[in-house]
Backbone as JSON, one array per atom type, in Angstrom:
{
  "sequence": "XXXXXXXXXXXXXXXXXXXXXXXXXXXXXXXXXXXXXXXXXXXXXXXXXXXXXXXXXXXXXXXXXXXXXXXXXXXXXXXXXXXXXXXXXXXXXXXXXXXXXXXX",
  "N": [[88.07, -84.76, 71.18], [89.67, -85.69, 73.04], [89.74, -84.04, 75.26], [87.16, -85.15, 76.38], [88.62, -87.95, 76.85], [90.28, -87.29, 79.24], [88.48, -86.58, 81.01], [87.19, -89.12, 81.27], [89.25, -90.36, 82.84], [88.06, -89.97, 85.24], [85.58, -91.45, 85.84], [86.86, -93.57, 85.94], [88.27, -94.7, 83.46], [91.2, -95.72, 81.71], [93.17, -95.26, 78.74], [96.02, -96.7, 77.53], [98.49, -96.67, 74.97], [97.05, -93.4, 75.24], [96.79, -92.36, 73.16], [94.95, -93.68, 70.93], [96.26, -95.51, 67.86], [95.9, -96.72, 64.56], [95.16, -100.24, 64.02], [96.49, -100.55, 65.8], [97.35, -102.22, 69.44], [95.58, -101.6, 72.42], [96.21, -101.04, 75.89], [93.01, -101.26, 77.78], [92.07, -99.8, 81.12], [90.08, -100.29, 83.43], [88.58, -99.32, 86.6], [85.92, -98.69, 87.44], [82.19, -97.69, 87.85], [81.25, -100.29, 88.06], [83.14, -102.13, 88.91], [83.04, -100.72, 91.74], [80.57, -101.48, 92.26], [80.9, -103.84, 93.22], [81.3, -105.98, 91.1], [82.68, -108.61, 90.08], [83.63, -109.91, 87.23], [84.24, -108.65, 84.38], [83.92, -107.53, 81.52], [85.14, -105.48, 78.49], [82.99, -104.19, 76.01], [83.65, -103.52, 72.85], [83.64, -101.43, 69.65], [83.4, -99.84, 66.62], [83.11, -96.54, 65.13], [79.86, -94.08, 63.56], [78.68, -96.53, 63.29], [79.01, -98.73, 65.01], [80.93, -100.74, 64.3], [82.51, -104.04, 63.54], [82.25, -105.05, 66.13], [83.05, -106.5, 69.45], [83.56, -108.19, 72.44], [85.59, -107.97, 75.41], [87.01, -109.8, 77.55], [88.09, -109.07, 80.76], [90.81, -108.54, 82.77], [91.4, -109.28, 86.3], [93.25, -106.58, 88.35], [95.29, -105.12, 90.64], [94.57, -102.06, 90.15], [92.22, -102.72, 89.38], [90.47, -103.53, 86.63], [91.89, -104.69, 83.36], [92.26, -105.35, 80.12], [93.62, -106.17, 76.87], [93.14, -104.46, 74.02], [92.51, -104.48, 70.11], [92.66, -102.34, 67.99], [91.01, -102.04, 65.28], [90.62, -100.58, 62.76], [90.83, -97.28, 61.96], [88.75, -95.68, 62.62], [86.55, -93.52, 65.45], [86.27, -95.01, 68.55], [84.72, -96.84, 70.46], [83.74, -97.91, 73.85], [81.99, -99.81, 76.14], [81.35, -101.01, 79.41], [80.12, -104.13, 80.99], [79.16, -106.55, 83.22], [79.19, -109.0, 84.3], [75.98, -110.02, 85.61], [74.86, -108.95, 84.07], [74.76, -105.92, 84.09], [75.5, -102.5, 82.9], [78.07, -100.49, 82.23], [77.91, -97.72, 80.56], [78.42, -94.57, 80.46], [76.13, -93.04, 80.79], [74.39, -93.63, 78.82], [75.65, -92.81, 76.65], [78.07, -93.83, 75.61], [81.62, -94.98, 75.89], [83.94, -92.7, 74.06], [87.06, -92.49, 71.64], [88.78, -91.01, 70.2], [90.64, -92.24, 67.02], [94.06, -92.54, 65.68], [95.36, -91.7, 62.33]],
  "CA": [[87.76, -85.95, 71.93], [90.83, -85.72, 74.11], [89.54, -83.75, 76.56], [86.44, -86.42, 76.69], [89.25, -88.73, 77.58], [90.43, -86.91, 80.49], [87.43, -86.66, 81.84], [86.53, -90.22, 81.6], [89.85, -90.59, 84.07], [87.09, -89.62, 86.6], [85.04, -91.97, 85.4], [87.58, -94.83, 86.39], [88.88, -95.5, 82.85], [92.33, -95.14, 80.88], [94.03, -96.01, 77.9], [97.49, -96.77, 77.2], [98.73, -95.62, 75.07], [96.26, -92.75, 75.58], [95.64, -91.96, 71.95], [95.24, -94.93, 69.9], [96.16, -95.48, 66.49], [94.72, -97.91, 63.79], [96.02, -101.14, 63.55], [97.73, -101.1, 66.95], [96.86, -102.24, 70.28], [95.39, -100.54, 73.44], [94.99, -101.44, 76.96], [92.05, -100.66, 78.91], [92.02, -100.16, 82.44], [88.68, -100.11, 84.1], [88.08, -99.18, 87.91], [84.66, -97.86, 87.4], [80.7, -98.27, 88.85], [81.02, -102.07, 87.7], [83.84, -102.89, 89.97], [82.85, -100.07, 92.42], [79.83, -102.19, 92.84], [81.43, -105.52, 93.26], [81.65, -107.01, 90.11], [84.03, -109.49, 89.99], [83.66, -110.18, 85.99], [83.81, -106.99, 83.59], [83.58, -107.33, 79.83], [84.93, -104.52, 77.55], [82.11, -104.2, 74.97], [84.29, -102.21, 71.44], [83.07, -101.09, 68.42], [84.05, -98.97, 65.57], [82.32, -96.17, 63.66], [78.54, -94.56, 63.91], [77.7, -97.71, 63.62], [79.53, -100.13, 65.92], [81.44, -102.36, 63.21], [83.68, -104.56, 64.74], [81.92, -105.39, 67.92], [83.77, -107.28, 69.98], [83.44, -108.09, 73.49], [86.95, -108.61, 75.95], [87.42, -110.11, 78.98], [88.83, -107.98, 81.86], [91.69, -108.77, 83.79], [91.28, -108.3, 87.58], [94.11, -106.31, 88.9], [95.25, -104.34, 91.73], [93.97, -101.36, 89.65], [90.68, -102.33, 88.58], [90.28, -104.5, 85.69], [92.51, -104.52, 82.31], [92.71, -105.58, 78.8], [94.31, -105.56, 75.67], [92.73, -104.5, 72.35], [92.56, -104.76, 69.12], [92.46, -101.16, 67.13], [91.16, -102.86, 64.31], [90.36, -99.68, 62.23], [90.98, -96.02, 62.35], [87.73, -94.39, 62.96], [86.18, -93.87, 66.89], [86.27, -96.41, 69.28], [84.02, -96.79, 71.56], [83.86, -98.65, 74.57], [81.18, -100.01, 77.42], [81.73, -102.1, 80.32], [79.34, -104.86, 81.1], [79.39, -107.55, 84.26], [78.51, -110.87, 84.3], [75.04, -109.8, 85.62], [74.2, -108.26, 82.78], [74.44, -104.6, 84.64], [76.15, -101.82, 81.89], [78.6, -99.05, 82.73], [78.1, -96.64, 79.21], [78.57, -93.58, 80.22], [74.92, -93.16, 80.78], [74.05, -94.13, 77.27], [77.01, -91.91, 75.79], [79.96, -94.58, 75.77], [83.08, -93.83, 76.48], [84.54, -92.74, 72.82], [88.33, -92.15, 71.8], [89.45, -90.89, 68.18], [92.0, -93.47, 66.54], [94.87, -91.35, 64.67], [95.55, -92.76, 61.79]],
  "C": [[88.83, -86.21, 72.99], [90.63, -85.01, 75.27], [88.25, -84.81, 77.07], [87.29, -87.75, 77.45], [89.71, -88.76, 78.77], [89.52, -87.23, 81.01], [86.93, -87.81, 81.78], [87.52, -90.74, 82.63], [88.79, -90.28, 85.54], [86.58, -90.58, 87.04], [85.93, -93.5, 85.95], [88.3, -96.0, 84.84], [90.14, -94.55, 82.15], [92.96, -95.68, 79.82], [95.53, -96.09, 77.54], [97.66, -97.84, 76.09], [97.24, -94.78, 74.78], [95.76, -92.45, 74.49], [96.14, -92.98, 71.14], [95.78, -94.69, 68.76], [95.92, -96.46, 65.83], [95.73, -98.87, 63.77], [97.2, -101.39, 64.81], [96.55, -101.39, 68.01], [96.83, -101.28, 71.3], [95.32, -101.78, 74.97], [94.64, -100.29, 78.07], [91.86, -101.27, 80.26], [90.58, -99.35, 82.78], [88.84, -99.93, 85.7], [86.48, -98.23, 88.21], [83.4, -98.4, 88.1], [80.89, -99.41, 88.63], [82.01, -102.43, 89.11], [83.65, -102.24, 91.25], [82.34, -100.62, 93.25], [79.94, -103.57, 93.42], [81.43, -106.23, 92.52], [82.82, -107.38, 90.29], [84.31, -110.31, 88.62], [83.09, -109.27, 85.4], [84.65, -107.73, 82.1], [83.71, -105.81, 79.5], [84.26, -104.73, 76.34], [82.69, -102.71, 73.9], [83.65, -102.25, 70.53], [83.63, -99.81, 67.79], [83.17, -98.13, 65.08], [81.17, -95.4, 64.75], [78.33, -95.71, 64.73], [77.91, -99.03, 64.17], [80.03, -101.3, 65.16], [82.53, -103.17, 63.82], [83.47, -105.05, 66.05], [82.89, -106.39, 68.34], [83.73, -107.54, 72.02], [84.89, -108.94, 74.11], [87.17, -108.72, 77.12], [88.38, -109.83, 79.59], [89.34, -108.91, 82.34], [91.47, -108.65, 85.1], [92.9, -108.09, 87.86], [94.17, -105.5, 90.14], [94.95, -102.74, 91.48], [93.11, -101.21, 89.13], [90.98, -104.04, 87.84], [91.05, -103.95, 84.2], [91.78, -105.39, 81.1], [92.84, -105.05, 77.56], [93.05, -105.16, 74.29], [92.72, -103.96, 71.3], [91.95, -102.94, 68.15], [92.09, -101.47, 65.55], [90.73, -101.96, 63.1], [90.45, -98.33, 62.38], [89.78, -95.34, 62.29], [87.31, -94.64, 64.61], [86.31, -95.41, 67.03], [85.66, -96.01, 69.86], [83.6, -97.84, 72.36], [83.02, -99.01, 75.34], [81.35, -100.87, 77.91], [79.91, -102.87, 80.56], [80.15, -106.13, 81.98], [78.89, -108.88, 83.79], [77.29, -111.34, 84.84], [74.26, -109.56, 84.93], [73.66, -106.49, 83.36], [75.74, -103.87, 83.44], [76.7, -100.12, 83.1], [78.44, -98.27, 81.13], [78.19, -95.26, 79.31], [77.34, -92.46, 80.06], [74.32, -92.53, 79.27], [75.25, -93.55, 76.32], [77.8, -92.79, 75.03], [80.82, -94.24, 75.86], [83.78, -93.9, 74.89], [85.75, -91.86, 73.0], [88.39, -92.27, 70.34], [91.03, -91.46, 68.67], [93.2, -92.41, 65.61], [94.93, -92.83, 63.68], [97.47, -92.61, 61.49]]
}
């Protein structure tokens, strides 16, 4: 899954630090199709697992790099991430999401 991560640098996202681990925080920086397009309110939509446990949705920062924020590693299995505007228009990775293995 680490080269998946690279390649979502394309994509307009990054994490720091780059490979999570459980129980710590991350932040995500967004410059992707959402803000590309002119959103000016981006939602990180997380989840854990298969099966998305943990949802959580986190309001982006605007910065001079896109859009940020912090979060919450609240378990060691995948993460997975999708952006969402304040339109209700979705960046996922066209349906994929953008996923990142948690070390534990």
């Amino acid at each position: 899954m680490q080269r998946a991560s690279q390649d979502y640098l394309k994509n307009g996202i990054a994490l720091t630090p780059s490979r999570p681990q459980a129980h710590d925080k991350v932040t995500v920086t967004y410059s992707g199709l959402l803000p590309q397009s002119g959103a000016t309110h981006v939602y990180a939509h997380v989840g854990f697992g298969d099966n998305w446990r943990h949802i959580h949705d986190y309001e982006m920062v605007k910065t001079a790099g896109g859009f940020e924020a912090t979060v919450a590693v609240v378990q060691g299995d995948t993460m997975h991430i999708a952006f969402k505007d304040c339109a209700g228009h979705w960046d996922n990775n066209s349906g994929n999401n953008y996923s990142f293995e948690v070390w534990h």
